[in-house]
MARRO-114842 format. One record per residue (C-alpha): residue number from 1; residue in one letter; z, x, y. Coordinates in nm, 3 decimals, always signed. Example, Ala and Ser with C-alpha at 12.3 -4.5 7.8 and 13.67 -1.06 7.14 Angstrom:
% residues 2
<atom k="1" r="A" z="+0.780" x="+1.230" y="-0.450"/>
<atom k="2" r="S" z="+0.714" x="+1.367" y="-0.106"/>
END
This chain:
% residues 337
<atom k="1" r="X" z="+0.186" x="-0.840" y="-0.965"/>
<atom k="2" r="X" z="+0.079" x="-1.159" y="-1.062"/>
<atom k="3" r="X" z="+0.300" x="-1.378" y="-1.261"/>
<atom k="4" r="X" z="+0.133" x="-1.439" y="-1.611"/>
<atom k="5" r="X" z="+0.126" x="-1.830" y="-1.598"/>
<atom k="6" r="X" z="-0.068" x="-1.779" y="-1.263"/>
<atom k="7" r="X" z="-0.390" x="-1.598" y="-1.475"/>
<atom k="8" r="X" z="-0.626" x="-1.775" y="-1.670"/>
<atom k="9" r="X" z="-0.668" x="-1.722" y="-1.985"/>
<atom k="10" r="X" z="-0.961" x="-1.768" y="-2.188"/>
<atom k="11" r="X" z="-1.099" x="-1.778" y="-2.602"/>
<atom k="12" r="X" z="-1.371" x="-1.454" y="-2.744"/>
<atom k="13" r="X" z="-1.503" x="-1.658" y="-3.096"/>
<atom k="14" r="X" z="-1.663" x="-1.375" y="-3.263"/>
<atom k="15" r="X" z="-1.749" x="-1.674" y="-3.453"/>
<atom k="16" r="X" z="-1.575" x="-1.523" y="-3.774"/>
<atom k="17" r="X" z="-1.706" x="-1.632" y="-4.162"/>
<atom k="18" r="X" z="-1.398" x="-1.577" y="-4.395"/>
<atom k="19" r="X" z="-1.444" x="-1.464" y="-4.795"/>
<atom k="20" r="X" z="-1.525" x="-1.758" y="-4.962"/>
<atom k="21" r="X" z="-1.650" x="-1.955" y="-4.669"/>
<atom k="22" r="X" z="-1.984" x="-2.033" y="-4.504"/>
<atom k="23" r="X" z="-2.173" x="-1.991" y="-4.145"/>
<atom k="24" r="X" z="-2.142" x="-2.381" y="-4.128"/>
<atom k="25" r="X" z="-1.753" x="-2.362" y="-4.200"/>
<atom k="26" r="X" z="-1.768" x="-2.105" y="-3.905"/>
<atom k="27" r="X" z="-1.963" x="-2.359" y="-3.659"/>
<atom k="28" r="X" z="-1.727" x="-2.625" y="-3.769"/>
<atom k="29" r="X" z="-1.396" x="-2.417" y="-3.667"/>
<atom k="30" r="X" z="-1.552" x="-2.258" y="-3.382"/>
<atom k="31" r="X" z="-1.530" x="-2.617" y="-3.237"/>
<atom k="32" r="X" z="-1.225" x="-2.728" y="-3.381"/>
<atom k="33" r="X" z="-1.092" x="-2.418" y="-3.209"/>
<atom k="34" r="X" z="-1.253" x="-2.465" y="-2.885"/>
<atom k="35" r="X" z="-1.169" x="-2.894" y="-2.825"/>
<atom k="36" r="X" z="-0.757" x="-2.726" y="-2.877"/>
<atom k="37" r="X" z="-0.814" x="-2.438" y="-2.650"/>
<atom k="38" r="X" z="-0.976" x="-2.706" y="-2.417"/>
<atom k="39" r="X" z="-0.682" x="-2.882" y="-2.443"/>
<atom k="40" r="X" z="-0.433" x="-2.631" y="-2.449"/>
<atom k="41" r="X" z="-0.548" x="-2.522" y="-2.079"/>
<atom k="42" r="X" z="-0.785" x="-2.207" y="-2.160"/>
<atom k="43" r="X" z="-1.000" x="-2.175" y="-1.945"/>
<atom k="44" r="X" z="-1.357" x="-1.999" y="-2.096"/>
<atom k="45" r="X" z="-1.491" x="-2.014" y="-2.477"/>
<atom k="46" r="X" z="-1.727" x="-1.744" y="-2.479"/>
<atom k="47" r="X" z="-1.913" x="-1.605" y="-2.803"/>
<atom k="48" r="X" z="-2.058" x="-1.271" y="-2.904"/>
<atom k="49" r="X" z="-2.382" x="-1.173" y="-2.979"/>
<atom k="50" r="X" z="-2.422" x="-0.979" y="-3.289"/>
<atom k="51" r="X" z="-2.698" x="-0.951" y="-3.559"/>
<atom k="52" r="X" z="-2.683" x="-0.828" y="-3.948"/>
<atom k="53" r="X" z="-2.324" x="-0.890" y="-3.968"/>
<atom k="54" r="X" z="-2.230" x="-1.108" y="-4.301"/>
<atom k="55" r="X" z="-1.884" x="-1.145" y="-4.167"/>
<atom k="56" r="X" z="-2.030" x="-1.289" y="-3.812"/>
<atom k="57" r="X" z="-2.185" x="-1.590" y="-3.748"/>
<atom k="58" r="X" z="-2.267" x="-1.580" y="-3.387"/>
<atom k="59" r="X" z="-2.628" x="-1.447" y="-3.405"/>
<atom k="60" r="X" z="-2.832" x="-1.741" y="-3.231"/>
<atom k="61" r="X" z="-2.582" x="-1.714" y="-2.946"/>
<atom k="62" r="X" z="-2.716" x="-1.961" y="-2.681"/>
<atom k="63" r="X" z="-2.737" x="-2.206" y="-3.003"/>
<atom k="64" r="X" z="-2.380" x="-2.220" y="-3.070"/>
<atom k="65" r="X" z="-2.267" x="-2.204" y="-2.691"/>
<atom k="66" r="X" z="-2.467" x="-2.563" y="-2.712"/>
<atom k="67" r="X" z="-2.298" x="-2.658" y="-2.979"/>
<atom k="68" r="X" z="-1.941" x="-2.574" y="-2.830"/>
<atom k="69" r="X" z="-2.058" x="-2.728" y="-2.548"/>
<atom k="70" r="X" z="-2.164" x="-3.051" y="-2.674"/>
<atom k="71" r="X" z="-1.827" x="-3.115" y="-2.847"/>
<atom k="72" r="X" z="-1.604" x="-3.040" y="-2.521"/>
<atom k="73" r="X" z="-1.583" x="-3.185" y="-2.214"/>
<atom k="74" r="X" z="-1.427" x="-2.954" y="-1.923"/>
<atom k="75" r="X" z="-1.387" x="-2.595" y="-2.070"/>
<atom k="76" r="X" z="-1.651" x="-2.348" y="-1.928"/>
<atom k="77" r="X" z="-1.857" x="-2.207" y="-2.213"/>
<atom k="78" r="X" z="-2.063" x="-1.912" y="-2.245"/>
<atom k="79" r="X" z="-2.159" x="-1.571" y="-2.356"/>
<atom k="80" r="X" z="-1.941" x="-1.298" y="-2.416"/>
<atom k="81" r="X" z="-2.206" x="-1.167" y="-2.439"/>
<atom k="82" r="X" z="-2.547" x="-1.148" y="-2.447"/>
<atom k="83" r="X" z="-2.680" x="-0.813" y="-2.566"/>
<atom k="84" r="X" z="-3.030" x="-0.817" y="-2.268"/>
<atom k="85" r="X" z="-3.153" x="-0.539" y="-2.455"/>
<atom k="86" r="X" z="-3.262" x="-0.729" y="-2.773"/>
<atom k="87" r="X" z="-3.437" x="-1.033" y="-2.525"/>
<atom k="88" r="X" z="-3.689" x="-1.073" y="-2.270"/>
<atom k="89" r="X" z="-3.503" x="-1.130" y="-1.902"/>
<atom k="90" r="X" z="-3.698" x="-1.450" y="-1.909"/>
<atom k="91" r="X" z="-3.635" x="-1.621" y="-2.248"/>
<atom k="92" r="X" z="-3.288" x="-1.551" y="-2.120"/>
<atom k="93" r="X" z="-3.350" x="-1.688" y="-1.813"/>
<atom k="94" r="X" z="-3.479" x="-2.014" y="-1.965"/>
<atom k="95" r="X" z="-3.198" x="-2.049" y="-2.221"/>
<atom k="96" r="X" z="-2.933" x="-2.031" y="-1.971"/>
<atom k="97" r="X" z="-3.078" x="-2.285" y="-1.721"/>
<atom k="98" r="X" z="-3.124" x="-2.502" y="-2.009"/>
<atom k="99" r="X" z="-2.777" x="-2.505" y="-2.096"/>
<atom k="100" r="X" z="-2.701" x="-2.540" y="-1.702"/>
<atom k="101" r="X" z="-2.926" x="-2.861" y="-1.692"/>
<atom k="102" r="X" z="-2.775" x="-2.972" y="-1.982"/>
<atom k="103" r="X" z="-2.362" x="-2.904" y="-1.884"/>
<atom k="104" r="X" z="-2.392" x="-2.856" y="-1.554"/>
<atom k="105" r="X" z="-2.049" x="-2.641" y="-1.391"/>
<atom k="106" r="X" z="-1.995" x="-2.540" y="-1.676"/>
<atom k="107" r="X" z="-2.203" x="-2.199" y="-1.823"/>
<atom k="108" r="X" z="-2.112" x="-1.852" y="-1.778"/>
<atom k="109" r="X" z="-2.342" x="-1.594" y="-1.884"/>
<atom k="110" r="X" z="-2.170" x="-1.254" y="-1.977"/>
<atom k="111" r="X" z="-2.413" x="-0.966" y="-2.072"/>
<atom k="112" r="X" z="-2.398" x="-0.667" y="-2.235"/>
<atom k="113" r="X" z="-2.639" x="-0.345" y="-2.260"/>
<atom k="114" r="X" z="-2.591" x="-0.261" y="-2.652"/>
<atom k="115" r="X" z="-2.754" x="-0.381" y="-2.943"/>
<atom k="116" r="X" z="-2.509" x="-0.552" y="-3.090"/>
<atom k="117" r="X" z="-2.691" x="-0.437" y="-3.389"/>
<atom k="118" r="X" z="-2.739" x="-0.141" y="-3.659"/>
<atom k="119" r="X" z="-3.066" x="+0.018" y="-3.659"/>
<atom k="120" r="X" z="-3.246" x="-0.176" y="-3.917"/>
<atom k="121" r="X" z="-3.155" x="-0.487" y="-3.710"/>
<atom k="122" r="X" z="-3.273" x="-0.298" y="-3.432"/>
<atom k="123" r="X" z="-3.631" x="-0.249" y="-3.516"/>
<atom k="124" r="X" z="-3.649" x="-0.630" y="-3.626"/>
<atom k="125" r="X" z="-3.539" x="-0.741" y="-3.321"/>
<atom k="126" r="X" z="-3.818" x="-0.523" y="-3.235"/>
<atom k="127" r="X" z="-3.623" x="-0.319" y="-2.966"/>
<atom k="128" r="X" z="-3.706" x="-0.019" y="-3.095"/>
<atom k="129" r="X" z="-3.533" x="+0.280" y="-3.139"/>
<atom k="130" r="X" z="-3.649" x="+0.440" y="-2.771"/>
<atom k="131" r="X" z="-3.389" x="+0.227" y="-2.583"/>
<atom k="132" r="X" z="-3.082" x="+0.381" y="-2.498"/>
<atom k="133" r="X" z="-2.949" x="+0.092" y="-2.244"/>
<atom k="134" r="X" z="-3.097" x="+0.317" y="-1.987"/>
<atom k="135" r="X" z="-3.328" x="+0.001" y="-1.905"/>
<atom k="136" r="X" z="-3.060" x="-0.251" y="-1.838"/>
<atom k="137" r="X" z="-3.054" x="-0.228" y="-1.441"/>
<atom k="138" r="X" z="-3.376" x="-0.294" y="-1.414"/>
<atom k="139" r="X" z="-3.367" x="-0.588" y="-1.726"/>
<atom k="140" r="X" z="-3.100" x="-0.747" y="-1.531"/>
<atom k="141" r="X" z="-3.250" x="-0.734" y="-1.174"/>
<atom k="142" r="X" z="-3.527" x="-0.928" y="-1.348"/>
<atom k="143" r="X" z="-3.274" x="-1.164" y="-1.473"/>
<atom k="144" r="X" z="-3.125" x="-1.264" y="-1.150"/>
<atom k="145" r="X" z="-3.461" x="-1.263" y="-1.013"/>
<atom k="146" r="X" z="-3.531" x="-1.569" y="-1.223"/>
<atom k="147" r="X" z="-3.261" x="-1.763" y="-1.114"/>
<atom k="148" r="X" z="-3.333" x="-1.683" y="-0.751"/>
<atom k="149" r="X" z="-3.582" x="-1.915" y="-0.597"/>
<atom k="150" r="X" z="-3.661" x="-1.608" y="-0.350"/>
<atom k="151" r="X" z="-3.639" x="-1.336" y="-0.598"/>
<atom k="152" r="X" z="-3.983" x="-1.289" y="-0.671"/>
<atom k="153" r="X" z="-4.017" x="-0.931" y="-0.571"/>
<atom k="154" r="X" z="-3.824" x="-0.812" y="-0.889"/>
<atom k="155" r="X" z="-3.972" x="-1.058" y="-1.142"/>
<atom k="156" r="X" z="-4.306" x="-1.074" y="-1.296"/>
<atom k="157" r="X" z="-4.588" x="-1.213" y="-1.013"/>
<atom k="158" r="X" z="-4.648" x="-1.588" y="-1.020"/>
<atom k="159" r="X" z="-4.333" x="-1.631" y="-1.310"/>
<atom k="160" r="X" z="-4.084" x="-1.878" y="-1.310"/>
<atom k="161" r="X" z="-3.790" x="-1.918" y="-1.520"/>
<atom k="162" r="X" z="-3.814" x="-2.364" y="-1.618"/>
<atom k="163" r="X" z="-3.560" x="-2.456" y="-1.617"/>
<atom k="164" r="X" z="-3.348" x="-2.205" y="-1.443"/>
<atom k="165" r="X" z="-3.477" x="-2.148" y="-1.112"/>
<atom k="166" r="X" z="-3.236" x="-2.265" y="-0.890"/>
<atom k="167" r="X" z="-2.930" x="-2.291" y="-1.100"/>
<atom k="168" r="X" z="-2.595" x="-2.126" y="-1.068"/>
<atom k="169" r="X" z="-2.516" x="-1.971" y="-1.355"/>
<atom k="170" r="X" z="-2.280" x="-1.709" y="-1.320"/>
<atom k="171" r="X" z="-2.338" x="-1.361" y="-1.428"/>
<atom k="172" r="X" z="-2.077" x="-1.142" y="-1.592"/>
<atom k="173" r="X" z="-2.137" x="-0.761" y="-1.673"/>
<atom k="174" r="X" z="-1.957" x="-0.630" y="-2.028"/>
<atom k="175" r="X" z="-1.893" x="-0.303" y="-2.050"/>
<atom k="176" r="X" z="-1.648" x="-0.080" y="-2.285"/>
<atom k="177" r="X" z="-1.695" x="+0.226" y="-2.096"/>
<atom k="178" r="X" z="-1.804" x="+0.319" y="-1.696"/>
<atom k="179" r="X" z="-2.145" x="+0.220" y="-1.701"/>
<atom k="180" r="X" z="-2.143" x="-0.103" y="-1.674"/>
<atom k="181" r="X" z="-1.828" x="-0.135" y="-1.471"/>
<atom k="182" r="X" z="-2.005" x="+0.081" y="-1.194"/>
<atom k="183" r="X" z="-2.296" x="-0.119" y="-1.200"/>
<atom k="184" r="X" z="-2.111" x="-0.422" y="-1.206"/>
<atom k="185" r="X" z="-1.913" x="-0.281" y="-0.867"/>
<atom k="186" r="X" z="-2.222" x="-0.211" y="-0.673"/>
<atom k="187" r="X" z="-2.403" x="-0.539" y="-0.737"/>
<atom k="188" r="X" z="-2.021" x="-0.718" y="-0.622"/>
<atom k="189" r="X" z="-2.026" x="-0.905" y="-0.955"/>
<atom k="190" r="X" z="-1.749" x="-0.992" y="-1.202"/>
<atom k="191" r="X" z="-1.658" x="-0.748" y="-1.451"/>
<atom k="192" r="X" z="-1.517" x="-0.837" y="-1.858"/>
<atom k="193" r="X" z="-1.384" x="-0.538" y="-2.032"/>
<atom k="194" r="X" z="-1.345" x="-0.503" y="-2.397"/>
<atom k="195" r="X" z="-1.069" x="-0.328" y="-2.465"/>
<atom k="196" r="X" z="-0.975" x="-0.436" y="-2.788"/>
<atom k="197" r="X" z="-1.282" x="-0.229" y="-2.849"/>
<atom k="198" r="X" z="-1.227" x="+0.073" y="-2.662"/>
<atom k="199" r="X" z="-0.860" x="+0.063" y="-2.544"/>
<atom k="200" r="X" z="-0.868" x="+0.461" y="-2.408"/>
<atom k="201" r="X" z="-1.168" x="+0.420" y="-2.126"/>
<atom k="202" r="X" z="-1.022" x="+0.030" y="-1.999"/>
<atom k="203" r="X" z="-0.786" x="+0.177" y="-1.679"/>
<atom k="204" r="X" z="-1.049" x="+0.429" y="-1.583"/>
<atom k="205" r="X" z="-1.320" x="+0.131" y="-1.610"/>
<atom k="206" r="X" z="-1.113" x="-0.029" y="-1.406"/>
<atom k="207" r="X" z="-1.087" x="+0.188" y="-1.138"/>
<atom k="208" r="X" z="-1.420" x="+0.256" y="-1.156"/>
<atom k="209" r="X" z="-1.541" x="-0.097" y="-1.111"/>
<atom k="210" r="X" z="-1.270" x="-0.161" y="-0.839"/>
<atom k="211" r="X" z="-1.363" x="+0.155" y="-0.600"/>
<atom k="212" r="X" z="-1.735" x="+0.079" y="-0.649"/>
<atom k="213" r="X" z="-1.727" x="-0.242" y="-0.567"/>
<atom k="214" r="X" z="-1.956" x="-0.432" y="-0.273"/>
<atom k="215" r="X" z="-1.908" x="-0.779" y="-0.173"/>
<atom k="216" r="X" z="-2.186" x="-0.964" y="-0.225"/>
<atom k="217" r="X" z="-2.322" x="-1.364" y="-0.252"/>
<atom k="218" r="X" z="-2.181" x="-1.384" y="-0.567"/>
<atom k="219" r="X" z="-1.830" x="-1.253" y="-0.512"/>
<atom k="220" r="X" z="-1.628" x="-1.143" y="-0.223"/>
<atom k="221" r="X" z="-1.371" x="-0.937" y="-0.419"/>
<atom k="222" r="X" z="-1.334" x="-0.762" y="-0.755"/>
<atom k="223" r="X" z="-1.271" x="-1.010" y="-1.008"/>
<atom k="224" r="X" z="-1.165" x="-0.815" y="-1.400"/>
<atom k="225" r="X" z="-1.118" x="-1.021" y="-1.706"/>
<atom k="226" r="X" z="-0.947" x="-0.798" y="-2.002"/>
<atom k="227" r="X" z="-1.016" x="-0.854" y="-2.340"/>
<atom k="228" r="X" z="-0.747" x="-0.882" y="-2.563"/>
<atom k="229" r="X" z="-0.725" x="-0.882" y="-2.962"/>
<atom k="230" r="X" z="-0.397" x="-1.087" y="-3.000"/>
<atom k="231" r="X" z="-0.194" x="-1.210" y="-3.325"/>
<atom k="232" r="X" z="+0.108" x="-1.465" y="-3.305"/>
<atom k="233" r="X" z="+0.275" x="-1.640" y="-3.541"/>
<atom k="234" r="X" z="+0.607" x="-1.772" y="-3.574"/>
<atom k="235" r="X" z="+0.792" x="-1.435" y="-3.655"/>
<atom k="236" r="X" z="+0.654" x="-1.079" y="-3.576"/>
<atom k="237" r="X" z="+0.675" x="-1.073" y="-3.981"/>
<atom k="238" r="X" z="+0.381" x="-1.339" y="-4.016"/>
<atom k="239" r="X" z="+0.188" x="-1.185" y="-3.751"/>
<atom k="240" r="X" z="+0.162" x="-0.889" y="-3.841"/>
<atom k="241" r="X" z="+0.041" x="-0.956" y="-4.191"/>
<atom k="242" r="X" z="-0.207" x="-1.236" y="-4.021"/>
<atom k="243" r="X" z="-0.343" x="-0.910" y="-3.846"/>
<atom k="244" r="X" z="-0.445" x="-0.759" y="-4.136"/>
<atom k="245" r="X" z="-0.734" x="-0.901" y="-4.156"/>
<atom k="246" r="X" z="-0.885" x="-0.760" y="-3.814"/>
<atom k="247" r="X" z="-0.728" x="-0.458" y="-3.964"/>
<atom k="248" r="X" z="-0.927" x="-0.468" y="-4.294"/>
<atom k="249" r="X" z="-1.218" x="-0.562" y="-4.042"/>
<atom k="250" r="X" z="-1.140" x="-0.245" y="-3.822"/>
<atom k="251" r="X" z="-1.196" x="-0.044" y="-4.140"/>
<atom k="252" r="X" z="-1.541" x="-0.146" y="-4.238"/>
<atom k="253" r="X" z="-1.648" x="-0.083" y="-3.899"/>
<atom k="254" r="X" z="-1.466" x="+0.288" y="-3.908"/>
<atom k="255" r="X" z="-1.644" x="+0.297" y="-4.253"/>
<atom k="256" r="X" z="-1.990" x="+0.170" y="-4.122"/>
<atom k="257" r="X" z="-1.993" x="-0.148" y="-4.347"/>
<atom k="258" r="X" z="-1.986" x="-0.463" y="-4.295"/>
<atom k="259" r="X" z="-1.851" x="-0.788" y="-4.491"/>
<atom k="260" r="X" z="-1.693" x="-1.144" y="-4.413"/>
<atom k="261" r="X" z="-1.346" x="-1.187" y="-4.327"/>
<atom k="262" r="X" z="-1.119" x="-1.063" y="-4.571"/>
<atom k="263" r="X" z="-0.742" x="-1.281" y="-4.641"/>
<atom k="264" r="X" z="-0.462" x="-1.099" y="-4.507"/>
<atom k="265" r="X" z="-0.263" x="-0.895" y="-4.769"/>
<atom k="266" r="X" z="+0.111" x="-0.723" y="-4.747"/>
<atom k="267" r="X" z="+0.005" x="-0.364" y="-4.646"/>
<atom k="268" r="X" z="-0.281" x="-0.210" y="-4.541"/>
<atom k="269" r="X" z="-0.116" x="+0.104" y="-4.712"/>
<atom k="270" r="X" z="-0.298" x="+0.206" y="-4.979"/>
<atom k="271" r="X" z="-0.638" x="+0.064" y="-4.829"/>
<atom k="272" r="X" z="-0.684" x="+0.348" y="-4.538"/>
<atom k="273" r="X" z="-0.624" x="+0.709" y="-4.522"/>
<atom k="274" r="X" z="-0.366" x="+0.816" y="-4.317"/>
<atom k="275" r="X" z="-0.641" x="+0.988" y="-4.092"/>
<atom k="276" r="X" z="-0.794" x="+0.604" y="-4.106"/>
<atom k="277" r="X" z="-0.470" x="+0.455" y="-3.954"/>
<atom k="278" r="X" z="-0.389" x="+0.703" y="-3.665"/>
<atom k="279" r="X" z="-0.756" x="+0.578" y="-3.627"/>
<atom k="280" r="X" z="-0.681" x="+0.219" y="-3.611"/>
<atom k="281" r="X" z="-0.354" x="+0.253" y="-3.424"/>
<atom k="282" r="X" z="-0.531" x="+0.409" y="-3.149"/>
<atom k="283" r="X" z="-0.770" x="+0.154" y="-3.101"/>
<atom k="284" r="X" z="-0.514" x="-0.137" y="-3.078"/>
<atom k="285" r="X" z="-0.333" x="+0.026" y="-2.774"/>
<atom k="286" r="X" z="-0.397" x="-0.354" y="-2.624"/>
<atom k="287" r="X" z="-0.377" x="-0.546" y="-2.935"/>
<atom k="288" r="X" z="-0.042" x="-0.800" y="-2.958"/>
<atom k="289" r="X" z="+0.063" x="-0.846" y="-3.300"/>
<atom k="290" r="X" z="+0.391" x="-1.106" y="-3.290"/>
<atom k="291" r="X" z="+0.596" x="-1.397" y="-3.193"/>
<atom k="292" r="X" z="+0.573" x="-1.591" y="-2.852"/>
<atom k="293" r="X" z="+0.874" x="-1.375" y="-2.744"/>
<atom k="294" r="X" z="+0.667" x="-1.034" y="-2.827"/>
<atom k="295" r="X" z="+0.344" x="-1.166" y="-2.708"/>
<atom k="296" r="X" z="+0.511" x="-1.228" y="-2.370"/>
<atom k="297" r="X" z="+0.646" x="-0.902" y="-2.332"/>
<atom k="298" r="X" z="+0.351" x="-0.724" y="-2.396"/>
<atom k="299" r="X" z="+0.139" x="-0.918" y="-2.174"/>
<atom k="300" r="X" z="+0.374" x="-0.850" y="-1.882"/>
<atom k="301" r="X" z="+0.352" x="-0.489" y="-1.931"/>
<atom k="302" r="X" z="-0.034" x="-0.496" y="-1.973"/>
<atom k="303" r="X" z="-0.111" x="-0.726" y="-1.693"/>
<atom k="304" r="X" z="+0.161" x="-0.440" y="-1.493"/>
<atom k="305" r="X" z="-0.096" x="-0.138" y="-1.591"/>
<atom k="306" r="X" z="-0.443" x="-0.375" y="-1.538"/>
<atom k="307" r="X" z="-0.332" x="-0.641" y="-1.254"/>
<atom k="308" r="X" z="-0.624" x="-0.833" y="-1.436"/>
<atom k="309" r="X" z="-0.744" x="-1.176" y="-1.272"/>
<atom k="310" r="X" z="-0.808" x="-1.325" y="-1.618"/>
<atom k="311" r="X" z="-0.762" x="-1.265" y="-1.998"/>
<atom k="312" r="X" z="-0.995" x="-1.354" y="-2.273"/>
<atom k="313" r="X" z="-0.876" x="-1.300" y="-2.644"/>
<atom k="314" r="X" z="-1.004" x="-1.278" y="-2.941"/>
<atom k="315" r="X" z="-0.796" x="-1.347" y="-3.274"/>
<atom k="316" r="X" z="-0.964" x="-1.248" y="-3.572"/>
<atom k="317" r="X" z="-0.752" x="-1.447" y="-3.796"/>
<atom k="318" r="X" z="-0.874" x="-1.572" y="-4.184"/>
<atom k="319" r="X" z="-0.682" x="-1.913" y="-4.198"/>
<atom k="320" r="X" z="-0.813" x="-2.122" y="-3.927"/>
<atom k="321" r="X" z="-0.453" x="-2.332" y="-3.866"/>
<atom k="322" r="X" z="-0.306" x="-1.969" y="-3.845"/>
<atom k="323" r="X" z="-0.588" x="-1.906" y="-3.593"/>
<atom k="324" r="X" z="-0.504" x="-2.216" y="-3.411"/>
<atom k="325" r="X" z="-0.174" x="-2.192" y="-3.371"/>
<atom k="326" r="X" z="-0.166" x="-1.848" y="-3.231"/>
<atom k="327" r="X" z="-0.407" x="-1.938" y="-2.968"/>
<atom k="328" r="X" z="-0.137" x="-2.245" y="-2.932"/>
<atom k="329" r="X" z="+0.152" x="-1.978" y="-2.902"/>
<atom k="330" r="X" z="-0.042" x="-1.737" y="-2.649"/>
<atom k="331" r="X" z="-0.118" x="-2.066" y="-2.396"/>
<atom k="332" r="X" z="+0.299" x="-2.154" y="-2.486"/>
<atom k="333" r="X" z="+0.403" x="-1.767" y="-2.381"/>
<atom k="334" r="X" z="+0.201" x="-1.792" y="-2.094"/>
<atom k="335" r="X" z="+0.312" x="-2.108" y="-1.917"/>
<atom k="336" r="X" z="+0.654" x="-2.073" y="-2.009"/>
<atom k="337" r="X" z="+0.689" x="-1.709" y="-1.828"/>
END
């Protein structure tokens, strides 16, 4: 097994907007958050795409990654992801090799094949309703194609992607079930799972990507990053009750609302049913809630069941110091094991 200091680990900004704050307040942490991470030794800052989502600010997705971009200097930055499905391979295409041309070494792009969206948002994004990811294999072999001076047979005739031709940008599939981690396999590409999002399907996933895998230009072996929601504070106390807030979070989704960030409080009991939390507590199978001590045991026993080759985690904490300094005590656990 690999020893924990050994992995990289890596920041998922779901680019959160707290009660009583702004999409600017979330811009302006997001890169406060990502010049410590830089210097704390992670090694990605990726953000999600989502849309119609008060409580996430993330929407214009190759905006911010710019943004974070502009105000670091050597952390890779990129998308974690972007949903193909809403965007034409080529505006993609474009995007990406901008940012490439513009931070060169330094872009990932991560991609995912749902919406990232309700319905409503759906339609306005003017998807559809008739797209059931189905489409993605094809969407993304048009993708590559772009970026592939020779890849002309699986792009539009006599269409180039400007800038982005050329370029290596690496491509990351996103999955939270076996779809994407088979595809991901047979085209020999690296493979994110989210399994602070659906905990129960990550080890079959994983298999799944692992014994499907082919080696191809892009990667000679299987290469997993596992997505982790983590919490630390100083004591197990603290954390806990800074976890609240993904909790609270959790619920609206379980719910089907949405809303901005809501401040931790001293028990979710009283907020959720009791068929609500067996809910929740089934979902955060891989979410760490707790001090650098916990944190580290955890981690050992998850990177035991996943042998992953890198971590990403998101912390969906409402005080951004209390955000900081967990990301502060995850890099701290890590090195010191």
């Amino acid at each position: 097994m690999k020893q924990l200091r050994n992995i990289p680990i890596s920041v998922l900004d779901l680019a959160p907007i707290v009660e009583g704050g702004t999409a600017a307040d979330s811009f302006h942490n997001s890169l406060d958050l990502a010049r410590h991470a830089e210097e704390w030794g992670y090694h990605r800052y990726w953000l999600a795409e989502h849309h119609n989502m008060t409580g996430i600010a993330s929407s214009a997705t190759s905006l911010v990654i710019g943004h974070i971009a502009a105000g670091t200097s050597s952390i890779r930055v990129g998308s974690g992801g972007i949903m193909l499905s809403n965007h034409a391979p080529l505006v993609i295409a474009e995007q990406f090799g901008t940012l490439e041309s513009l931070y060169p070494g330094r872009i990932d792009l991560g991609l995912g094949r749902a919406p990232g969206s309700d319905q409503p948002a759906s339609r306005a994004l003017r998807r559809g309703l008739g797209h059931d990811g189905g489409e993605f294999p094809e969407q993304l072999s048009e993708l590559r194609a772009y970026f592939d001076p020779e890849g002309a047979g699986s792009r539009p005739p006599g269409v180039r992607a400007v800038p982005g031709e050329g370029l290596d940008v690496p491509i990351w599939l996103l999955g939270s079930s076996g779809f994407s981690a088979r595809l991901a396999g047979q085209l020999g590409l690296p493979f994110a799972f989210a399994s602070h999002f659906a905990p129960e399907y990550l080890l079959p996933a994983l298999d799944l990507y692992r014994n499907s895998f082919q080696p191809s230009a892009a990667l000679a072996k299987p290469h997993v990053m596992v997505g982790l929601g983590i919490t630390a504070a100083e004591t197990t106390e603290e954390a806990r009750k800074l976890a609240t807030s993904q909790q609270q979070q959790f619920l609206n989704i379980i719910r089907g609302r949405t809303g901005k960030l809501q401040p931790p409080v001293d028990s979710m009991d009283g907020l959720w049913t009791m068929q609500e939390k067996a809910i929740m507590l089934e979902k955060q199978q891989y979410s760490i809630s707790g001090d650098k001590a916990a944190v580290k045991e955890r981690l050992q026993q998850i990177q035991a069941e996943t042998d992953a080759d890198e971590w990403i985690i998101a912390s969906q904490i409402y005080d951004h110091s209390a955000r900081l300094r967990s990301y502060e005590l995850v890099a701290e656990a890590i090195k010191e094991s």
